[in-house]
N, C-alpha and C positions, 0 to 999 in steps of 0.2 A: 544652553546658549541664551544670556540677555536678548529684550527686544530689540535695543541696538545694537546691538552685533548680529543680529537675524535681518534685521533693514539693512546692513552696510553690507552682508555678503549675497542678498539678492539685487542689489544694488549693481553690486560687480561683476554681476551674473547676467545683468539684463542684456545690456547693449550685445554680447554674444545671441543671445536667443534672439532677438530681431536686426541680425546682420542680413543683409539684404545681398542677394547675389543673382549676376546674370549670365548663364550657358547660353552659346546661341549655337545651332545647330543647321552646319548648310548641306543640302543634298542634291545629286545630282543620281540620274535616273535613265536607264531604256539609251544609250549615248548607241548604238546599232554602228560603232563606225562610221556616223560619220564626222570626221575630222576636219572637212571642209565646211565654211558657212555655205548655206543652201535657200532653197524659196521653202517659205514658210509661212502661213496665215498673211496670203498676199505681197507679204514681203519679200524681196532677194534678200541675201548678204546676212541674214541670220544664226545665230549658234556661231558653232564653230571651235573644237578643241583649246586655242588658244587665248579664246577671249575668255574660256572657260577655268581653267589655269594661272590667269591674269589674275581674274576674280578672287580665285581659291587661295594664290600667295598672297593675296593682300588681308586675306579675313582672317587666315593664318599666322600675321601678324599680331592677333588680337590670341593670349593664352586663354581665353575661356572660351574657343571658339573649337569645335569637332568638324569634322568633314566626315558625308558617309554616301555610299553609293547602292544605290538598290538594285545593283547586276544589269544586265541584257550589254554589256560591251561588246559585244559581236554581231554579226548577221551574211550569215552564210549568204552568199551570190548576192546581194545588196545592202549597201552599193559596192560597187566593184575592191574598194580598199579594205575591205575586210577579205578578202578571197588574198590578193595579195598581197598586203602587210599583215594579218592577224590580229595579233594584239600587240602591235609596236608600241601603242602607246599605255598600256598596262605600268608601263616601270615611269614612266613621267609624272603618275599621280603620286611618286614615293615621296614620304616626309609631306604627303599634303593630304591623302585620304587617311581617314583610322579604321573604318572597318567599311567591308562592300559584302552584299548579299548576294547567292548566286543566282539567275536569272537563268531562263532556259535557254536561249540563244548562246552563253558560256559554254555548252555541251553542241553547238553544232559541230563541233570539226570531230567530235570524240574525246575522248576523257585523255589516250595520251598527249596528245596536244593542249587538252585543255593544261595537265600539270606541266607543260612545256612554261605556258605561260604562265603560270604559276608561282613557278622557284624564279621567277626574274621579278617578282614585286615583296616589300616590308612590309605591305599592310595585312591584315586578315582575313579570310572569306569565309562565311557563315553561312547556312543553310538548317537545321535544329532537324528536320525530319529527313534528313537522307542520310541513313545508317548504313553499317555495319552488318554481318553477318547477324552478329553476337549481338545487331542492336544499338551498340554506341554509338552519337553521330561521327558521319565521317570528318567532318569540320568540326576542328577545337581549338581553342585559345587558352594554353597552358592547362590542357587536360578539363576544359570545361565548354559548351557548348553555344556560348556567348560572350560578348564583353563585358567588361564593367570597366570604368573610366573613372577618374574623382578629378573634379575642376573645380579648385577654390572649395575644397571641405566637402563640393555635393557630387555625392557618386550615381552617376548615369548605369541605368543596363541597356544594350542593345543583342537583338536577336532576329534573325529571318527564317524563314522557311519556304518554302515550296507548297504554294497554293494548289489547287484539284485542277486546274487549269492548264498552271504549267506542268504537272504529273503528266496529264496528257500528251503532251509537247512532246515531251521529250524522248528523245527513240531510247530507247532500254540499250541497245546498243552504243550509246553514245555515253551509258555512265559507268561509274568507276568500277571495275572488277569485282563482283562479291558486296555489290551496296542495292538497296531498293528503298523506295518511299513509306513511309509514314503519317497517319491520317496528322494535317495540318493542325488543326483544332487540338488533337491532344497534344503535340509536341507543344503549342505555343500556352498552354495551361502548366506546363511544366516546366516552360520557359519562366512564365511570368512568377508562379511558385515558386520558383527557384533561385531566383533573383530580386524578388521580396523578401520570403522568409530567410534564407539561408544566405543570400548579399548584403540584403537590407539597404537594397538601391531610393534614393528617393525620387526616381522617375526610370518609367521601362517605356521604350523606341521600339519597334517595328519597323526595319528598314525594307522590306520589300518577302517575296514576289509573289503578288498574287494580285488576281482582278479587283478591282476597284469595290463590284459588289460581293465581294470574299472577305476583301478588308471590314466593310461594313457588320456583316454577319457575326464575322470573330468577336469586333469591339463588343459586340450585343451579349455574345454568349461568352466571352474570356473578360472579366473584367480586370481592372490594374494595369490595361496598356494606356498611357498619357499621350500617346502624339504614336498614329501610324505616318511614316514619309513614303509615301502613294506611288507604286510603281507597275508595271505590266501592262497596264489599261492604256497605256498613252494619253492619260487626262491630263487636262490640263484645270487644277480646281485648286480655289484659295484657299488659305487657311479654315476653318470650320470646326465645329461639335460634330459629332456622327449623330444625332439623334437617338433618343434611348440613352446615350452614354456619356461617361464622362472623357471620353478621347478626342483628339483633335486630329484631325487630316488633313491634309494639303496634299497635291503631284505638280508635278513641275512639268506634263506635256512628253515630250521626247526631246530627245538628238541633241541635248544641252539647246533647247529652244530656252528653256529658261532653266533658275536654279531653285532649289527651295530654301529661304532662312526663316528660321525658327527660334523666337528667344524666350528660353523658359525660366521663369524669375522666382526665385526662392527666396521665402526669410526664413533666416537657420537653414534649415532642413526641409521646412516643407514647402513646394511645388504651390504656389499662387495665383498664376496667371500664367498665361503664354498668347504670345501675338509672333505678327510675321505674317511671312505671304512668300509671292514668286517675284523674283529678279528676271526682269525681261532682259538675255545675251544678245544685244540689236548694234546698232554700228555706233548707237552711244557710249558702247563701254571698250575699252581699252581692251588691244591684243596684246599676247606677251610674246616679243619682237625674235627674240628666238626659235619658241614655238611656231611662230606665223612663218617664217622661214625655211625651217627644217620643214614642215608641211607642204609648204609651196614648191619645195625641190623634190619632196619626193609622189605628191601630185602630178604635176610635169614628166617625172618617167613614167607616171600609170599610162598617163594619154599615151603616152610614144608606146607604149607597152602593147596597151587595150586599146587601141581605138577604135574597133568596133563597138566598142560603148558609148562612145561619144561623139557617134553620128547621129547627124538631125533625121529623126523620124520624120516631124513635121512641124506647120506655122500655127501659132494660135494667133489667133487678131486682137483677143481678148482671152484674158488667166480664166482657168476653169478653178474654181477657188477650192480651199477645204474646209471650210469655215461650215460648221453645223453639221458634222460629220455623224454623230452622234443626237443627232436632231431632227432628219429626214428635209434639211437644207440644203444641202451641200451643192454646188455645183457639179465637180468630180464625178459625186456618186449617183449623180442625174443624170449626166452626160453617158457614162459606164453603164448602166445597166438598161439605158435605153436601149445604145450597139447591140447590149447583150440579148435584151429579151427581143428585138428584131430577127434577131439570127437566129434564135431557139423557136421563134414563131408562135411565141407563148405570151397572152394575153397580161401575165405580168414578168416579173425578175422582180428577185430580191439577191443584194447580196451584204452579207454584217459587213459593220463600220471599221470594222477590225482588218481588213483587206486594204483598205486605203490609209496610206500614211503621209500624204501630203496632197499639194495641188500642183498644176499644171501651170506654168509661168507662161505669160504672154511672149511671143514672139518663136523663135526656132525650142524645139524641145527636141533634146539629144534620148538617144535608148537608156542613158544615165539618170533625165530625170523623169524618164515614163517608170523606170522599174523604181524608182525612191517613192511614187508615189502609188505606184500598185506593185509594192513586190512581190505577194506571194501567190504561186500558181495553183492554176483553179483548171477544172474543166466545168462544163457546163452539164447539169443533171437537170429533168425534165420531168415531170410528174401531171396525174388529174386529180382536183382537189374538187371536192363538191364547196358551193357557195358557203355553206356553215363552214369548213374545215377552211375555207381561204380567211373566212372572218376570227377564228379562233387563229390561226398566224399572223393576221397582222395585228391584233390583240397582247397575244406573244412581242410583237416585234417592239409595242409602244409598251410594257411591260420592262422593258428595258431601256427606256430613253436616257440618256445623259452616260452610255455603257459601249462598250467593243458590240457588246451582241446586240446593238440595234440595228435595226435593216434601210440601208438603202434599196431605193426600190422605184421604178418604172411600169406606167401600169395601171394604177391604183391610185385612186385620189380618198380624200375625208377628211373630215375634225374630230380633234380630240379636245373635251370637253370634260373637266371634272376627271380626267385622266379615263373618259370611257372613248371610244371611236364611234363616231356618227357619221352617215353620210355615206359608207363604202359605198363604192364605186371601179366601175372595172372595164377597160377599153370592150366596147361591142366587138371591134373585129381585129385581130389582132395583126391582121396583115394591112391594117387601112386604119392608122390612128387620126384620122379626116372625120372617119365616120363619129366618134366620137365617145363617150364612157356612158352605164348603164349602172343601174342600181344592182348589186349581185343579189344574184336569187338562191337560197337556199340550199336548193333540190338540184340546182346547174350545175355542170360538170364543166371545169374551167382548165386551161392547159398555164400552169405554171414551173418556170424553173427558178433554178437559183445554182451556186456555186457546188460544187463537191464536200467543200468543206464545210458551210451550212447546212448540206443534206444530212452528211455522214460525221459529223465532229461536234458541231457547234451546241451546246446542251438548250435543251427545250427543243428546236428545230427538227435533231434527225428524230425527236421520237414522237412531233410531229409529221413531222413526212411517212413516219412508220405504217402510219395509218392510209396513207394516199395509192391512190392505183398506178401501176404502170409508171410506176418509178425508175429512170434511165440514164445512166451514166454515159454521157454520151463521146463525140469525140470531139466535140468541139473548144479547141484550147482558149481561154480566154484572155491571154497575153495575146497571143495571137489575130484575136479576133479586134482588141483595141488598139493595137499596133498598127495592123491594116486601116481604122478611121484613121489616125494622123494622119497615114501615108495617102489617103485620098482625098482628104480636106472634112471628113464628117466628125467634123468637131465642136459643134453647136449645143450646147446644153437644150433641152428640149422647157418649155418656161414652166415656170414653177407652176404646177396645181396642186400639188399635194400637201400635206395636215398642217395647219397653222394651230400654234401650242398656244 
C-alpha cells in the first residue's frame, strides 16, 4: 500500500474511532411500597409511584436511555399497601425498567409469592450469588448470570448480588427451594471477568444490594466495576469516585424520594467521563394522571379497609425531622431514644440509623405515619459496660458515620475531631437528667441499652456487647413504648448537645 492510500484509508477510519456517544442510566432504588407521596426530609407530598413512572416514560423516550432498579419493592407490615396489595405495581414498570436486582425485602412474603410476582413482569431480576444446588445462579438472562445491553455500538454489563448484609436478612425460609448464598466478593469478580473478558462490555453497572460500606469495599478489592447505583443503605449521596478506585457511586435515598441519572459518555468504545446525580420526585415534577388515579382509588379502599392504621396517635406542634440521620442530628432519633433510655432507666440508649426511615410531620400523626418512620420492631436490651467499653462504642458508633450502622443515641454528649471522639460524657443520674452529664470514667460501670437488633444483629455492636455484663432482653416493646409518648403529648425532642462534626 502507497503512502496515499495509507493516509486516505486512515482518514476514513478516523471519524468512526472518535464518534462520541452518550448512555444515560436512571435508577430507582429501596421503593418499600410506597406508592403514595409521603413526608420526607421536611417535606409532605414527596416521591410517590406516579411521579415516578411520569419520569421513567419520558427518559424512555430518549433510545440510549436504560432503566434499572436495585430491589427492595416490598416491605412487609409497612406501610400497610404492601401487606395488601403486594406487588401490584411490579407489572407497571413493564416496557420501562430493563433489569431490577433482588433486594431482601422481595423475599418477605416467601419465595412462592415472591415467583407469583414474578411471572407477571418482562423485565429481569438478577442476584449473581444466590445459587443453585449444583451452584448455577438461580437468576439468568438467556442462560447467563447478568445482562449485557448494546446502545448505539456501546455494550453495557449489568449484575447484582446479595451483599453479607442482606444474607443476613433474609430468613432462609423465605428463599427459593434448593438455593443458598454465595460469598458476594467472589460472585462479583466473576461477574466482572466475565463480562470483560468473554462479553467485552465497555462499562460494568452494579445495581444493588448491598450496604453502602460493602459497595465501597468491593470497588477497592474487585476492580473493572465503572458506576455502582447505591442501594440498601437508604443513602442518599451524589454522584462520586469511591476513593482508592476508579468507580463512581451515587444512591438515590429511598421510596423513589429521588432517582438516579447517570450519563456515561464514550468515544468509540471507550468510557470517558460520566456525570449526573439525583432527580429530586417533589411536587415540581409531573404525575402520570393515570397512575395518580389508579393509586388514589385504590388508597381509598385501604383506609375503609384498614383504618386502624390511619388513626391519629398523636399532635406534633412542630416535625420531628430526619435530616442527619446518619449524623447523630437528627431530631427523630433524639426524640426516640430519649422515651427509650428513660424507660430502660439506663444512663444512655443507642439505637442504628437503620431503624428510622423518616420523620414525624407536624400536626396529627396517624399509626400510618409512626410505623413509615419507625418500622421495624425492636425490644429493648439492657446491659453494664464499664467507661472504657461505653468509649470503645461510641468510637464504634462514629466509626460509621454517614452509614445505616451509625447510632442515634440519648445520654451521651462529645466532639469528634480529626474523626477521634473527645469530651465523652454521660448523664450523672439517669433518673434525673436535671442533674446533669459527667466525664465517664474508666473503671465505672454504666447501665446502658439499645435495641435487640443492635445487641444481637447489627455487626461490630453485638460483638461489642459480647463483652458487657448482665446483658437483658427485656420486655419492653419499643413500638410500644413510642406510641404511648404521642398518645400523651411527650413529644419534645430533648435540645441538641451532642457531637458536632
Amino acid at each position: 500500500m502507497n503512502k496515499s492510500l495509507a493516509l486516505l484509508t486512515s482518514l476514513l477510519f478516523l471519524p468512526a474511532c472518535q464518534t462520541t456517544r452518550t448512555v444515560t442510566l436512571v435508577g430507582m432504588t429501596d421503593y418499600h411500597s410506597h406508592a403514595v407521596p409521603f413526608y420526607s426530609e421536611g417535606e409532605p407530598g414527596q416521591g410517590g409511584v406516579a411521579r415516578a413512572l411520569a419520569f421513567l416514560r419520558e427518559a424512555k423516550t430518549h433510545p440510549d436511555t436504560l432503566v434499572v432498579s436495585g430491589g427492595d419493592t416490598l416491605n412487609k407490615g409497612v406501610p400497610t399497601w404492601s401487606d395488601e396489595y403486594g406487588c401490584v405495581e411490579w407489572p407497571w414498570f413493564n416496557e420501562l425498567l430493563d433489569v431490577m436486582a433482588l433486594g431482601n425485602h422481595d423475599l418477605d412474603y416467601g419465595a412462592e409469592t415472591f415467583e407469583r410476582c414474578r411471572a407477571g413482569i418482562q423485565y429481569p431480576l438478577l442476584c449473581a450469588n444466590l445459587v443453585r444446588a449444583d451452584g448455577a445462579p438461580y437468576f439468568q438472562v438467556e442462560g447467563r448470570p447478568y445482562l449485557v445491553r448494546e446502545v448505539g455500538g456501546v455494550r453495557l454489563g449489568f449484575f447484582a448480588l446479595a451483599g453479607p448484609d442482606m444474607q443476613r436478612l433474609v430468613k432462609a425460609e423465605n428463599l427459593p427451594a434448593g438455593t443458598r448464598w454465595t460469598d458476594a466478593k467472589e460472585a462479583a469478580r466473576a461477574m466482572v471477568g466475565a463480562l470483560r473478558n468473554e462479553e467485552h462490555v465497555d462499562a460494568v453497572v452494579l445495581i444493588g444490594h448491598q450496604l453502602r460500606e460493602d459497595d465501597e469495599a468491593l470497588a477497592r478489592e474487585v476492580p473493572g466495576i465503572d458506576v455502582i447505583m447505591g442501594s440498601h443503605s437508604h443513602y442518599r449521596g451524589e454522584l462520586r469516585v469511591i476513593p482508592g478506585t476508579r468507580t463512581y457511586y451515587l444512591s438515590p435515598y429511598q421510596y423513589l424520594a429521588y432517582l438516579s441519572e447517570v450519563r456515561l459518555h464514550f468515544r468509540g468504545r471507550t468510557l470517558e467521563r460520566v456525570e449526573g446525580g439525583l432527580v429530586k420526585l417533589d411536587g415540581s415534577k409531573r404525575e402520570d394522571a393515570e397512575t395518580a388515579a389508579k393509586v388514589g382509588e385504590l388508597q381509598r379502599a385501604l383506609v375503609a379497609k384498614r383504618p386502624e392504621r390511619f388513626e391519629v396517635l398523636g399532635r406534633l406542634t412542630k416535625p420531628l425531622r430526619d435530616e442527619g440521620l446518619s449524623t447523630g442530628e437528627s431530631e427523630v432519633g433524639i426524640w426516640a431514644t430519649e422515651v427509650l433510655r428513660r424507660a430502660a432507666g439506663a444512663h444512655a440508649f443507642f439505637a442504628t440509623s437503620a431503624g428510622f426511615r423518616a420523620g414525624l410531620p407536624a400536626g396529627n400523626v396517624t399509626v400510618e405515619d409512626f410505623y413509615g418512620a419507625i418500622p421495624y420492631r425492636n425490644v429493648v436490651v439492657t446491659a453494664e459496660l464499664t467507661g472504657a467499653q461505653l468509649a470503645d462504642w461510641v468510637a464504634l458508633s462514629e466509626s460509621k458515620a454517614g452509614t445505616d450502622g451509625y447510632s442515634q443515641r440519648s445520654g451521651v454528649r462529645y466532639e469528634v475531631r480529626d474523626g477521634r471522639v473527645e469530651g465523652l460524657q454521660v448523664l450523672k443520674d439517669p433518673n434525673d437528667p436535671r442533674a446533669g452529664y459527667e466525664p465517664v470514667k474508666p473503671e465505672t460501670t454504666y447501665r446502658v441499652a439499645t435495641t435487640d437488633f443492635q445487641a444481637f444483629v447489627a455487626a461490630g455492636y453485638k460483638e461489642a456487647l459480647s463483652k458487657a455484663r448482665n446483658v437483658r432482653r427485656t420486655e419492653l416493646d419499643v413500638h410500644e413504648l413510642l406510641k404511648a409518648a404521642l398518645r400523651t403529648g411527650a413529644t419534645e425532642a430533648p435540645p441538641r448537645d451532642t457531637a458536632s462534626h
